[in-house]
TORSE-377130 format. One record per residue (C-alpha): residue number from 1; residue in three letters; z, y, x. Coordinates in steps of 0.2 Angstrom, whole numbers, always signed. Layout:
TORSE-377130
[node NUM "ala" [Z Y X]],
...
END
This chain:
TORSE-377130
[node 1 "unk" [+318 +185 -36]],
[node 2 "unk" [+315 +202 -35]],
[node 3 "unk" [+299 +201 -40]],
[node 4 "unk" [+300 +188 -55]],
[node 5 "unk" [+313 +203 -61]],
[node 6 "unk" [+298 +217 -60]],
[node 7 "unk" [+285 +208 -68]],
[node 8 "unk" [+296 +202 -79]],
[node 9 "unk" [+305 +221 -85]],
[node 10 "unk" [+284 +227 -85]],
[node 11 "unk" [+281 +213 -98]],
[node 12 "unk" [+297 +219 -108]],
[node 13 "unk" [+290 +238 -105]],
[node 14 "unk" [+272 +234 -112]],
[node 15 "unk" [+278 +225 -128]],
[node 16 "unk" [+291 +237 -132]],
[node 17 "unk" [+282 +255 -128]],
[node 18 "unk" [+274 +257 -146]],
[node 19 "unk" [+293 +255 -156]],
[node 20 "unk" [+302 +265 -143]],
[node 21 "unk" [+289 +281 -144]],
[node 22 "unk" [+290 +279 -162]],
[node 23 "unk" [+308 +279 -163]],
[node 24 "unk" [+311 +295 -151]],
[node 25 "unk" [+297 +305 -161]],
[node 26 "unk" [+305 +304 -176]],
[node 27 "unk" [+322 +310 -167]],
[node 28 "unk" [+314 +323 -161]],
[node 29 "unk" [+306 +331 -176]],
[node 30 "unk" [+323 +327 -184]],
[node 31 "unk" [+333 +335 -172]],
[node 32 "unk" [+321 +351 -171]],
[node 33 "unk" [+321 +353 -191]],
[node 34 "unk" [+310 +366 -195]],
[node 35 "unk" [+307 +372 -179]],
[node 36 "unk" [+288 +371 -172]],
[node 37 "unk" [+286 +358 -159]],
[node 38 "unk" [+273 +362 -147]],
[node 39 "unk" [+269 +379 -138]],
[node 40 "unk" [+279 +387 -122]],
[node 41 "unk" [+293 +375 -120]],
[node 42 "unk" [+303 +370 -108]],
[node 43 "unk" [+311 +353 -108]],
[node 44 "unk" [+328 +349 -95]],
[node 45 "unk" [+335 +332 -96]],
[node 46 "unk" [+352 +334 -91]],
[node 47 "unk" [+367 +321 -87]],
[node 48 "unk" [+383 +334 -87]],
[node 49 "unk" [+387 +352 -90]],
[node 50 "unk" [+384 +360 -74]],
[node 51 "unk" [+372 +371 -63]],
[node 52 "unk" [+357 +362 -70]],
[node 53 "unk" [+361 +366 -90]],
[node 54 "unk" [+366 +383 -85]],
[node 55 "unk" [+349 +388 -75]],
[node 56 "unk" [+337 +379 -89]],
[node 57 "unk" [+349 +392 -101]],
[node 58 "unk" [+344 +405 -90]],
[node 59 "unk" [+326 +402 -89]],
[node 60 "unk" [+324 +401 -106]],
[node 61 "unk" [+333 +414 -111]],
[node 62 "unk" [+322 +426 -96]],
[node 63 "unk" [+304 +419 -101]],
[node 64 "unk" [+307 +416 -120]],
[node 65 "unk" [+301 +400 -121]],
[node 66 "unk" [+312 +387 -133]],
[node 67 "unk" [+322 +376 -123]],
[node 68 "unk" [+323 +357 -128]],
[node 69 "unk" [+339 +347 -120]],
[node 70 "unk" [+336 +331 -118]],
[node 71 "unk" [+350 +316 -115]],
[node 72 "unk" [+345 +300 -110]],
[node 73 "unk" [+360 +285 -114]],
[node 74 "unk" [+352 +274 -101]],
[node 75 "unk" [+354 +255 -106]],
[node 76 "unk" [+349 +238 -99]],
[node 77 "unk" [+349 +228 -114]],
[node 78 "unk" [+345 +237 -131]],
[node 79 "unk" [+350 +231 -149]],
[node 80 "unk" [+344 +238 -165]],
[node 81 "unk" [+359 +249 -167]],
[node 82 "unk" [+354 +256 -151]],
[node 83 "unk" [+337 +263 -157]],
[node 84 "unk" [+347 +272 -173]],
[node 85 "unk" [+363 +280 -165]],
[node 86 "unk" [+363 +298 -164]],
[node 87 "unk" [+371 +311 -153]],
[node 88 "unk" [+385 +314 -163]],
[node 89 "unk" [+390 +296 -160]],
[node 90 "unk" [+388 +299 -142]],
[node 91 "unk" [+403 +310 -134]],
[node 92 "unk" [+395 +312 -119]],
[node 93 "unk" [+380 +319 -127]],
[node 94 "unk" [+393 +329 -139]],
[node 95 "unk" [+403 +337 -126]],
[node 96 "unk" [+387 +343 -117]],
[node 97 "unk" [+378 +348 -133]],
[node 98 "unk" [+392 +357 -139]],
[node 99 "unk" [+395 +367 -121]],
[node 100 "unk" [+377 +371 -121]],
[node 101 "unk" [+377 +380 -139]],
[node 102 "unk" [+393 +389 -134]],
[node 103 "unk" [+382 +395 -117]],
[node 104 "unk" [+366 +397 -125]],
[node 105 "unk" [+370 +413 -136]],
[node 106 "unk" [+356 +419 -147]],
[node 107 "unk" [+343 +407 -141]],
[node 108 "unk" [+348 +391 -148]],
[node 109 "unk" [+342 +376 -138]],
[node 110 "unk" [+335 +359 -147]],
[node 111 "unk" [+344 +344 -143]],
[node 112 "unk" [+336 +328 -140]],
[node 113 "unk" [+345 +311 -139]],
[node 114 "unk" [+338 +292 -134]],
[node 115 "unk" [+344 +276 -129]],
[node 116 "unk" [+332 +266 -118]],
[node 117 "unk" [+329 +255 -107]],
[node 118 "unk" [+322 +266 -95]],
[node 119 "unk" [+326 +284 -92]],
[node 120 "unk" [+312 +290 -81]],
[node 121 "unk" [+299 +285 -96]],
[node 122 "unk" [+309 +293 -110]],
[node 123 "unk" [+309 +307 -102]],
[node 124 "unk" [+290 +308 -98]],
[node 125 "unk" [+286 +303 -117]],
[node 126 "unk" [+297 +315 -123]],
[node 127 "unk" [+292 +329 -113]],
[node 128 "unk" [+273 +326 -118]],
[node 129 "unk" [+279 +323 -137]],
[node 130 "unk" [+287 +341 -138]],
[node 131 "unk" [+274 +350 -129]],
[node 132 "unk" [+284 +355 -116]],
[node 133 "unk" [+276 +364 -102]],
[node 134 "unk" [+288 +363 -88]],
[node 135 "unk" [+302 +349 -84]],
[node 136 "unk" [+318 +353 -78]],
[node 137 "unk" [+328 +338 -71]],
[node 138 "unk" [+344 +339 -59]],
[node 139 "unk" [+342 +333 -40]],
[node 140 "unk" [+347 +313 -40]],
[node 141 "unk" [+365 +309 -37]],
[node 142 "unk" [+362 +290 -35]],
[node 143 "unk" [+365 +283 -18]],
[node 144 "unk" [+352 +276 -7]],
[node 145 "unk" [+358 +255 -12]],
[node 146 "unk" [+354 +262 -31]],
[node 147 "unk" [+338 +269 -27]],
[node 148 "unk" [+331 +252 -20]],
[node 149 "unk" [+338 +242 -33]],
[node 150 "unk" [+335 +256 -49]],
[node 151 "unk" [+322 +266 -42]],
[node 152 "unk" [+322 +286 -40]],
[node 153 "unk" [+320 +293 -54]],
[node 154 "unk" [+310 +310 -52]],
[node 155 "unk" [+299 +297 -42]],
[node 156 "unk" [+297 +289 -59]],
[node 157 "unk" [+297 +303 -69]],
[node 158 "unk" [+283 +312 -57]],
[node 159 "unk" [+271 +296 -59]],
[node 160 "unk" [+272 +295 -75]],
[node 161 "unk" [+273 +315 -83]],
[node 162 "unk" [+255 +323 -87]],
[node 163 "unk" [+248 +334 -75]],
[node 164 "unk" [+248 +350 -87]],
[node 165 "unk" [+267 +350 -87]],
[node 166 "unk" [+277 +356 -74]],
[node 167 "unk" [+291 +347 -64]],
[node 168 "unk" [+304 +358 -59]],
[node 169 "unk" [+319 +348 -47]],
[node 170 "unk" [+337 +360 -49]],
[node 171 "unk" [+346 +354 -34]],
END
């Protein structure tokens, strides 16, 4: 069973890459504005406010890179509304947006926001798409039952992220 489930979530994977890197570039540049993309970036997908968010502020504030924070609403099945809503919509991406920019001071971060089917992916794509240089992700809180059956997800993200960018586990 478990296998017919993998094959079939790689089959869904393959058919729907093209739509859902479309669909994050264009939140992207329209979260950015008139921002450049690209450069010495750092990138932090974050869950929560917490110690993660608070060292990616403090990196970028120290080596005056931009920082791009990244939320990932991860969901099992998507539907077209899905692929449209915005972080605004979202109040868990609202209340950690809003506590970043009341931390961040001068240096403004560039929020990011997708819904997919798979977090670990978004977050590679998304990393590459901005340029980012280094990735910062928080140490996994998922117990060793969800790892089996959901997969680690710096694993994942450490396969699939290019080798010029820099992964960067705040536990």
């Amino acid at each position: 069973i478990l296998r017919g489930l993998v094959h079939e979530r790689r089959m869904k994977k393959e058919a729907v890459v093209p739509e859902t890197l479309r669909v994050q570039t264009s939140r992207i540049t329209g979260a950015a504005g008139s921002a450049t993309i690209g450069g010495e970036a750092i990138l932090c997908a974050i869950r929560g406010t917490g110690r993660t968010l608070d060292f990616a502020l403090r990196e970028a504030r120290e080596t005056g890179r931009r920082l791009y924070l990244l939320f990932v609403r991860e969901q099992r099945f998507m539907t077209e509304q899905d692929t449209r809503r915005k972080w605004q919509d979202d109040s868990d991406a609202r209340e950690i947006f809003t506590a970043a920019q009341n931390q961040a001071g001068a240096q403004q971060p560039l929020f990011c926001y997708a819904v997919s089917e798979s977090a670990a992916e978004t977050i590679a794509d998304i990393a590459a798409t901005v340029g980012a240089s280094r990735l910062i992700v928080g140490a996994p809180r998922r117990n060793a039952l969800q790892n089996i059956l959901r997969g680690n997800l710096v694993r994942e993200v450490s396969d699939l992220l290019p080798d010029d960018i820099d992964l960067l586990v705040y536990a």
